[in-house]
Each structure stands twice: as structure tokens, then as C-alpha cells.
C-alpha positions as CSV (number, residue, x, y, z in Angstrom):
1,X,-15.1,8.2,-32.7
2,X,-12.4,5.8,-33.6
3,X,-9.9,5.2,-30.3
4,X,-6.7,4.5,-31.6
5,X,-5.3,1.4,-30.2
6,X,-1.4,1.6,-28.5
7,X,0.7,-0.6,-29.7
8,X,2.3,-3.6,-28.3
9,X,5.2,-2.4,-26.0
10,X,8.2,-4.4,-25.1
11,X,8.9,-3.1,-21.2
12,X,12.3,-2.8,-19.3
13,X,11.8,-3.0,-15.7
14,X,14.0,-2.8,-12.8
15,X,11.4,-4.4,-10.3
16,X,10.6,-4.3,-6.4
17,X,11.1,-8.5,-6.4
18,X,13.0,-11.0,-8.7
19,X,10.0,-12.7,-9.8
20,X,7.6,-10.1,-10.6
21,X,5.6,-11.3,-7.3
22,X,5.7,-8.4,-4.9
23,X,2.3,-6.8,-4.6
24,X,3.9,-3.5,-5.7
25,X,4.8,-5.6,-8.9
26,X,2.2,-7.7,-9.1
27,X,-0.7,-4.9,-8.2
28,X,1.0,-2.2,-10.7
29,X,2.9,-2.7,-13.8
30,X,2.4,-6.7,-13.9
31,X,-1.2,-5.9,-13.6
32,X,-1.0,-3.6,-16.6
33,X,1.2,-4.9,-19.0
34,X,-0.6,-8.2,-18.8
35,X,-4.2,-7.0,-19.3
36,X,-3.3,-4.8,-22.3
37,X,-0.9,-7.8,-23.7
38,X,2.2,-5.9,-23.6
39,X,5.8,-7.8,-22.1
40,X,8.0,-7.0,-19.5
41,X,11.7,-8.1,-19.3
42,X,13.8,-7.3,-16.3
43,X,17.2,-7.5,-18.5
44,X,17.9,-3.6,-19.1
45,X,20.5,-4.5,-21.8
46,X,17.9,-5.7,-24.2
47,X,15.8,-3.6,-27.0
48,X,13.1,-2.3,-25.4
49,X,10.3,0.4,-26.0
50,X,10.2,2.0,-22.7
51,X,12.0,1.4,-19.1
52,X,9.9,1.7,-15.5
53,X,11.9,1.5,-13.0
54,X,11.2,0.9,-9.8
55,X,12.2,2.3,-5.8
56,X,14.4,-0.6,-6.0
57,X,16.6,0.8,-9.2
58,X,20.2,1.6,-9.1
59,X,19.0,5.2,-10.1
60,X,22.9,5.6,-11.2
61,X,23.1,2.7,-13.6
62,X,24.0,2.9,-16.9
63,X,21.0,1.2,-18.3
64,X,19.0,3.9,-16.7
65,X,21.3,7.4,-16.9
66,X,22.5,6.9,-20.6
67,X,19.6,5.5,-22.3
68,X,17.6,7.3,-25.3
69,X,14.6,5.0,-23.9
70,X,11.8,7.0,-22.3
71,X,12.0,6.0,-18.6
72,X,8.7,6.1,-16.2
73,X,9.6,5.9,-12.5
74,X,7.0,3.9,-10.2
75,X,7.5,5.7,-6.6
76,X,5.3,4.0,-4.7
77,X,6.6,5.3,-1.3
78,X,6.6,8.8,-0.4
79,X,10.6,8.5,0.2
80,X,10.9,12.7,-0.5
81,X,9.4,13.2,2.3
82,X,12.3,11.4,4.6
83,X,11.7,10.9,8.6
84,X,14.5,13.1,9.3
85,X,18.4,13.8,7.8
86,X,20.4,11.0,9.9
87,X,17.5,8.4,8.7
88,X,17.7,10.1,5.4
89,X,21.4,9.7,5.3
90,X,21.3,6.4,6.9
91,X,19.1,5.1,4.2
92,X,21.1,6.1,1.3
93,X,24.1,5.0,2.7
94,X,22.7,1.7,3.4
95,X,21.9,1.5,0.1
96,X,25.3,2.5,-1.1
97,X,27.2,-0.4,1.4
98,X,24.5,-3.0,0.0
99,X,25.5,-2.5,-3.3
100,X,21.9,-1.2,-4.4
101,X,22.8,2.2,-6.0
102,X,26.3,2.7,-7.6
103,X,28.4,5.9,-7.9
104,X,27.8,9.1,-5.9
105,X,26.8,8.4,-2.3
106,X,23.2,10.7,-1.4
107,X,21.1,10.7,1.3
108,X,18.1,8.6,-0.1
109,X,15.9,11.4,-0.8
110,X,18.0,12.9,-3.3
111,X,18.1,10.0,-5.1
112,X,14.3,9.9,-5.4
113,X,14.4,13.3,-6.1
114,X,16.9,13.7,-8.8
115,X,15.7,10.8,-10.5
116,X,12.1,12.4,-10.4
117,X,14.2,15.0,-12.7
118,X,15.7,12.7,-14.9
119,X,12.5,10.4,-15.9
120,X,10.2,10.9,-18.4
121,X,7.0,10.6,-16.3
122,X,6.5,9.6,-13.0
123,X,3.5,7.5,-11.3
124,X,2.6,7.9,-7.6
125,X,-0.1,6.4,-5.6
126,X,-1.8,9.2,-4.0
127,X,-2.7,13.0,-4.8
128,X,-0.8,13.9,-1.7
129,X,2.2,12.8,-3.3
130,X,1.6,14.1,-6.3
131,X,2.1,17.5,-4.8
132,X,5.6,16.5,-3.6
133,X,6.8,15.4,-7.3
134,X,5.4,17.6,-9.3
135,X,7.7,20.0,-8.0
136,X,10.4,17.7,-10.1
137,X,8.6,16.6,-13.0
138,X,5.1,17.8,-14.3
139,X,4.2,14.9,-16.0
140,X,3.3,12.8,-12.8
141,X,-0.2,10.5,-12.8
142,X,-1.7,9.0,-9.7
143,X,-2.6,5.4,-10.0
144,X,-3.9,3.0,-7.1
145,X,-2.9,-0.6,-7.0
146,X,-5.6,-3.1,-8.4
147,X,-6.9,-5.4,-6.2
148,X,-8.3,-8.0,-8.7
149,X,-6.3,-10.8,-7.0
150,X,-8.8,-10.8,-4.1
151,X,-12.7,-11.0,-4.2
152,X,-15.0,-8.6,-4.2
153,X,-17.3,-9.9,-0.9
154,X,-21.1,-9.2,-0.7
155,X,-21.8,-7.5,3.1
156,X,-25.2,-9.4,3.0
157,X,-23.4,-12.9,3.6
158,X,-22.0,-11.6,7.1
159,X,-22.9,-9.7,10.5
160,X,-25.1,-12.3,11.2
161,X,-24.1,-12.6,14.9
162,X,-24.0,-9.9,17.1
163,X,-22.2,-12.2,20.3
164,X,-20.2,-14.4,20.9
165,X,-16.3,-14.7,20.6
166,X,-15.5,-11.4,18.0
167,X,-12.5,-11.0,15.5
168,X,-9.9,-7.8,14.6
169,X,-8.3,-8.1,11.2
170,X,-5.2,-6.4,10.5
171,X,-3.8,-7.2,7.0
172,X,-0.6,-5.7,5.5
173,X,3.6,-5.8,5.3
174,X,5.2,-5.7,9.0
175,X,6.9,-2.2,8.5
176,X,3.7,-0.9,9.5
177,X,3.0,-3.2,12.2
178,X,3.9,-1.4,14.5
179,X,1.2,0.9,14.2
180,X,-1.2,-1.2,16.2
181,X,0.7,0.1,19.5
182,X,-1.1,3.3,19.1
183,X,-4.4,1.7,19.8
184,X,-2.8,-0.8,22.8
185,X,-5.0,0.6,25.8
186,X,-8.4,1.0,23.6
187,X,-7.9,-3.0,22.8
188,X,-6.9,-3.7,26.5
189,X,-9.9,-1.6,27.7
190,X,-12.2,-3.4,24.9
191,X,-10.7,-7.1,26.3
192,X,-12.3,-6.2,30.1
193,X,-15.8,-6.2,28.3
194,X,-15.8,-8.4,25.0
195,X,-13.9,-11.3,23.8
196,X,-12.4,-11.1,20.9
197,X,-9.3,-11.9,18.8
198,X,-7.1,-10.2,16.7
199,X,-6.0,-11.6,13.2
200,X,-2.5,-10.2,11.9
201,X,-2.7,-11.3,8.1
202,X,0.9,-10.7,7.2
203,X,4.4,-12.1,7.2
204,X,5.5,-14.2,9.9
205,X,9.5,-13.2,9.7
206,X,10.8,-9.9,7.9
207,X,13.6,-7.8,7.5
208,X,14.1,-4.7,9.9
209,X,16.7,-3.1,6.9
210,X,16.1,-2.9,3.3
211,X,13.6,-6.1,3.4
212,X,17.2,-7.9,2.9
213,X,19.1,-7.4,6.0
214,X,18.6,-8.6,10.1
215,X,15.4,-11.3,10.0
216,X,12.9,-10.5,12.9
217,X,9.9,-12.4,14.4
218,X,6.4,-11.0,13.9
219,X,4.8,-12.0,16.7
220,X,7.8,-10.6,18.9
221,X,7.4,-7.5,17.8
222,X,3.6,-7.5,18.5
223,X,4.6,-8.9,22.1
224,X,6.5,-5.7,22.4
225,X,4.0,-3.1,21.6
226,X,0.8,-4.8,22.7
227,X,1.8,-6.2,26.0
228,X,-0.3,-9.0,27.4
229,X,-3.3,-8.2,24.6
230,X,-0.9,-9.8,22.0
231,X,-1.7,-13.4,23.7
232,X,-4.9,-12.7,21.8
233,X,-3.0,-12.3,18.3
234,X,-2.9,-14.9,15.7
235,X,-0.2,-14.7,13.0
236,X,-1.8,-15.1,9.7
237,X,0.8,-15.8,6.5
238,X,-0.3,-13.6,4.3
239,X,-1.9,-14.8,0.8
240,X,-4.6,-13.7,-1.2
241,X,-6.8,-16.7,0.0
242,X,-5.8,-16.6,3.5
243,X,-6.9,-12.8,3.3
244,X,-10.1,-13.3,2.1
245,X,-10.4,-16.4,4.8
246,X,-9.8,-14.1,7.7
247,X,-11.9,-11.2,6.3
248,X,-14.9,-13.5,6.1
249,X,-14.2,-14.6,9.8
250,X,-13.6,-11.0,10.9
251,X,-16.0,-8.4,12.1
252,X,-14.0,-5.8,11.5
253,X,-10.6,-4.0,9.8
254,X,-8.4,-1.6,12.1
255,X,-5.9,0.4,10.2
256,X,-3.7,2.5,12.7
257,X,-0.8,4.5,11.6
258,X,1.9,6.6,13.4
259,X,1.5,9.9,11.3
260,X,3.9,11.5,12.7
261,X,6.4,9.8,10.9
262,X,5.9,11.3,6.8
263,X,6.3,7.9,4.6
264,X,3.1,6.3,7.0
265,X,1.3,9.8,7.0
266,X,1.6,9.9,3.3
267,X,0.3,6.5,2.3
268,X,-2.5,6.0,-0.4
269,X,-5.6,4.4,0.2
270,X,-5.4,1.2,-0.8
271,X,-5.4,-0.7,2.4
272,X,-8.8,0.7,3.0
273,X,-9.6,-0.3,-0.2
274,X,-8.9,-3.9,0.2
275,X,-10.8,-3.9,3.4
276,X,-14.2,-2.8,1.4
277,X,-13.6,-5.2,-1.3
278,X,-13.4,-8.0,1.3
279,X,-16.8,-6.4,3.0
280,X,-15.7,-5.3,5.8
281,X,-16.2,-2.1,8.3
282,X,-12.4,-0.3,8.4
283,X,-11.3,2.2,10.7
284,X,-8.7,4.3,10.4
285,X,-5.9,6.7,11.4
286,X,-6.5,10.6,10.2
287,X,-4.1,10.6,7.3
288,X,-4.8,13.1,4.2
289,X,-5.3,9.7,2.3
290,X,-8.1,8.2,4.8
291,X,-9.7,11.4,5.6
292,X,-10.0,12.8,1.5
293,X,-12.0,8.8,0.8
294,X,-13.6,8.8,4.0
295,X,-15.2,12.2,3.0
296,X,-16.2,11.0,-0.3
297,X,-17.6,7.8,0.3
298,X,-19.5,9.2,3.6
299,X,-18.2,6.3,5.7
300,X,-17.3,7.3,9.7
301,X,-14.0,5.0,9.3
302,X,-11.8,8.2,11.1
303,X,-10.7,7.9,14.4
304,X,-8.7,10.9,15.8
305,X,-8.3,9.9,19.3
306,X,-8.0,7.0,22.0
307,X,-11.8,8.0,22.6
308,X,-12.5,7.1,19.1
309,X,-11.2,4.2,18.0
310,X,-13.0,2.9,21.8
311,X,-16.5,3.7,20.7
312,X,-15.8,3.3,16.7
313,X,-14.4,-0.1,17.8
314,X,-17.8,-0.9,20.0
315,X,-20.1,0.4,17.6
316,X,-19.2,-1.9,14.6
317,X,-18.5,-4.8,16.8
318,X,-22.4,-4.1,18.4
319,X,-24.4,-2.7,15.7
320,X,-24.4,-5.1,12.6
321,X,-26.7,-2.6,11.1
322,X,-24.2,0.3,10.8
323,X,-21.7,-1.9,9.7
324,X,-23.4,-3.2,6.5
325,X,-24.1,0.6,5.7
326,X,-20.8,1.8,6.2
327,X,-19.4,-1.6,3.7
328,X,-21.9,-0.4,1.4
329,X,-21.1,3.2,1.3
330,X,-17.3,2.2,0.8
331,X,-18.2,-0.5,-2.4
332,X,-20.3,2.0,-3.8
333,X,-17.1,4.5,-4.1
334,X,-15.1,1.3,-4.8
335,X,-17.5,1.0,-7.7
336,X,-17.7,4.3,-9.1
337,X,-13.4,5.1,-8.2
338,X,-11.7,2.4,-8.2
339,X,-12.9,-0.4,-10.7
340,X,-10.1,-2.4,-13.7
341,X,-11.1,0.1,-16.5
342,X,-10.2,3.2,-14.6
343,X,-6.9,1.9,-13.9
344,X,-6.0,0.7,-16.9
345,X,-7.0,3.9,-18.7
346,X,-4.6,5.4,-16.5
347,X,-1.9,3.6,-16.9
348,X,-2.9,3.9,-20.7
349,X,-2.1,7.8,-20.2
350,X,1.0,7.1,-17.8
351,X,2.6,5.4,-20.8
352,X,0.9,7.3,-23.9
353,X,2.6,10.2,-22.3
354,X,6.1,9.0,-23.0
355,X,5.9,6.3,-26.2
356,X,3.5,8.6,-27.7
């Protein structure tokens, strides 16, 4: 059987960053688009093939509400599912004031979920959000980030002390920092019986609004929620190689998040992900996401409690053993779920479904 090859598209996309370098660029599209030898041009007035656009569009723009192109929307976030109205509201209006979306003021959701309507297709990260849209717009594929950029670590080159001074990675984008509060008092207990560190690999400043607006300190806002454990928090800038760096020096990955708020309950998978790759032992808050690849790959990452993430934490830290098993368990389902040809075959689909 002959597959027929798709031809080379030119690409209109309204991106997350201005150079193409955001890891929801880079990770997604970029990723794509480059491996299939397709181009991308951020300049919406230009003859294209096809136009993604991003959570950072002007959803109202001209380029966007008027064209005859076939449009894709890449909602990475799960932004229909807002914390609450006045956040909702506060967001969208925000975005109005900035000068972000033109025309009609919305709350935020609505623009998500009106431009769900309007686009051709629409690609989500997880199959939780997938329910949400495809309440909008049937044609909606799930597609993971690709984690090429980092390198896939053999568990066999670590855990080879069980003593000594230990190390806590954390790896990801300060919005959701501030998860790490949840599991304060199982560190502080932790601290009274084992030394250890924690590694934040992530930015040192950010933005508290729109990633644009009111710069903050990372390590002040760890100071807040952690309390005297943060003096044992190092601030890692966050780069692919400085990543990899600290994973290597790590013991283990902690991934808490506050699920009662929806856009952190609602994540995909792919910190998890990232923390196999690296080979290392993750645990994690019970969100859908977690808990469907936990149950899959058989790992016992979940932690629903204080009580928990205490023993999980002890157990990986103490038993070298479990933790090569429970890296091996989650690079065999990286593997088998989650390798370059899958993604790009869906992506393939994500865009055969609209240029045909």
C-alpha cells in the first residue's frame, strides 16, 4: 500500500512567543512543521495554506474571522473550564485593556469557546479536555508535546547511593509553583529525619498577569509557601541542559498540584513525561491525567494524601530498587505511547483533516 505523501504547507501562526521559542511553540507546531519540512510564518497577511492559532491569538482579528484559510486552534490550556466568573471576567478583560483581543469584550472562556466554533479543527493536550471541546467542534485530536529537546536517561546509570545528602527536583513554569505548598509539612516532617535538597528548575523572575504584566521573584514566592524548608531550595534557570543536569543529580521528581482549581486539575501528562525520560521516580497529585498514565504504565506515582506523599517520598528516597522499577515501568509506556512517530502521525491527521 502506497501512503500518499502531504504536501509541503506554508503555515500562518499566531504563536505563544515572538520567536517561536516557548515550549508550547517549540514542543508543538515548531516541532512538527520542522520534522515534516513544512514553514511557518507568523505574518497573517501573507498567502498561506493553513492558519494555527494559538491561546495567544486575537481570536477577533481580521486575519483570523474573515479568512477562507482553514484555521486549527492549539488550546493547550484547559481555559473552558475557568476558576470561577470574576476570574473568568477578570481574564478576558485583562486581555481586552492589554490590547490582546480586539472588539467585543468576553469573559475569557467565551473566547476560547466561540473560537472552538469557529475553527476548523482543534488540538488539545489531554483526553480530558477533549471532552470539554468536543462539545464545540467534533473534529478535536489530542496531541502531547514532544520532548526530543531533552535526553532520554538510562535508570541503570543512577541510584547508586542510598545515603548521604538527597535531592527533590521540581521542573516546570512558576504558575504552578505554588503547588509545592500543598506538600510543605510532609517536606518539613521529611527534613527532621533526612537531608536533602530541593531543586526548582524553572524561571527565576515571572509575570503574576498575562506572563507580561507585574515581574515577581521566584524564590519569594517559595519563601512564602514553604516557610523555613525553602532555605533548602535552590533556583535552577530553566534550560534543557540545566534540566537534564539536575535530573541526573536528583533522586527523585515531585509533581504537586492544587486540583481544586480546573486549569491545574485538567493538565496533560507531560510533566510526568519529562520526568521518565530524564530517569527518574515521579510522584504525583491525583489528577484525571496522572491517575489514567499511572494506571497504564503500573507505576505507584499517586499520592492522595499528606500520608502519602510522606511514605511515597521515603520509599523512593530509601529503596533504590523500587525506584529503578517504577522508571522502568514509566519508559516502557514512554516507549510504546509517547515516541516522535506517534506524534507526528498525529499531527499528520490534525492537519490532513483540514488541507485535505
Amino acid at each position: 500500500m502506497v501512503i500518499k505523501e502531504m504536501r509541503k504547507l506554508k503555515i500562518g501562526y499566531w504563536p505563544l512567543s515572538p520567536n517561536f521559542n516557548s515550549a508550547g511553540d517549540r514542543r508543538r507546531l515548531v516541532f512538527w512543521a520542522k520534522s515534516r519540512g513544512h514553514s511557518i510564518v507568523s505574518d497573517l497577511s501573507q498567502n498561506v495554506d493553513v492558519i494555527v492559532a494559538s491561546e495567544n491569538s486575537d481570536f477577533n482579528s481580521k486575519y483570523l474571522t474573515k479568512t477562507r484559510v482553514p484555521i486549527i486552534f492549539d488550546l493547550i490550556d484547559a481555559y473552558l473550564s475557568p476558576l470561577n466568573s470574576v476570574d473568568d471576567i477578570a481574564r478576558g478583560l485583562a486581555k481586552r485593556i492589554s490590547g490582546q483581543i480586539s472588539g467585543e469584550f468576553k469573559p475569557f472562556s467565551h473566547h476560547i469557546r466561540d473560537f472552538c466554533i469557529l475553527a476548523n479543527s482543534v488540538v488539545c493536550s489531554s483526553v480530558e479536555q477533549e471532552e470539554l471541546i468536543r462539545c464545540y467542534n467534533s473534529n478535536t485530536h489530542v496531541i502531547l508535546d514532544s520532548h526530543d529537546e531533552l535526553p532520554f536517561i538510562d535508570p541503570a546509570t543512577r541510584f547508586s547511593r542510598s545515603e548521604g545528602l538527597r535531592r527533590i527536583l521540581w521542573e516546570g513554569q512558576p504558575a504552578t509553583i505554588r503547588g509545592v505548598k500543598i506538600i510543605s509539612v510532609a517536606l518539613e516532617n521529611l527534613s527532621r529525619d533526612i537531608s536533602f535538597e530541593l531543586d526548582f528548575v524553572t524561571d527565576v523572575k515571572y509575570f503574576e498577569f498575562l506572563n507580561k504584566f507585574v515581574k515577581r521573584d521566584t524564590l519569594k514566592l517559595l519563601e512564602r509557601d514553604l516557610g523555613h524548608i525553602a532555605s533548602l531550595s535552590n533556583i535552577i534557570p530553566w534550560s534543557p541542559h540545566n534540566l537534564a543536569k539536575s535530573a541526573m543529580s536528583c533522586n527523585l521528581a515531585v509533581i504537586p498540584l492544587d486540583i481544586s482549581v480546573p486549569i491545574q486539575r485538567l493538565k496533560p501528562e507531560n510533566r510526568m513525561l519529562i520526568m521518565w525520560r530524564l530517569g527518574i521516580p515521579c510522584l504525583t497529585s491525583p489528577s484525571p491525567a496522572y491517575v489514567r498514565v499511572a494506571q497504564q504504565s503500573g507505576v505507584n506515582s499517586i499520592c492522595e494524601n499528606l500520608d502519602d506523599w510522606s511514605a511515597k517520598i521515603n520509599r523512593l528516597l530509601n529503596d533504590s530498587q523500587f525506584a529503578k522499577r517504577e522508571i522502568l515501568a514509566g519508559q516502557n509506556y514512554l516507549r510504546d505511547n509517547h515516541n516522535q512517530d506517534k506524534l507526528l502521525k498525529k499531527w499528520d491527521l490534525a492537519f490532513e483533516s483540514v488541507v485535505g
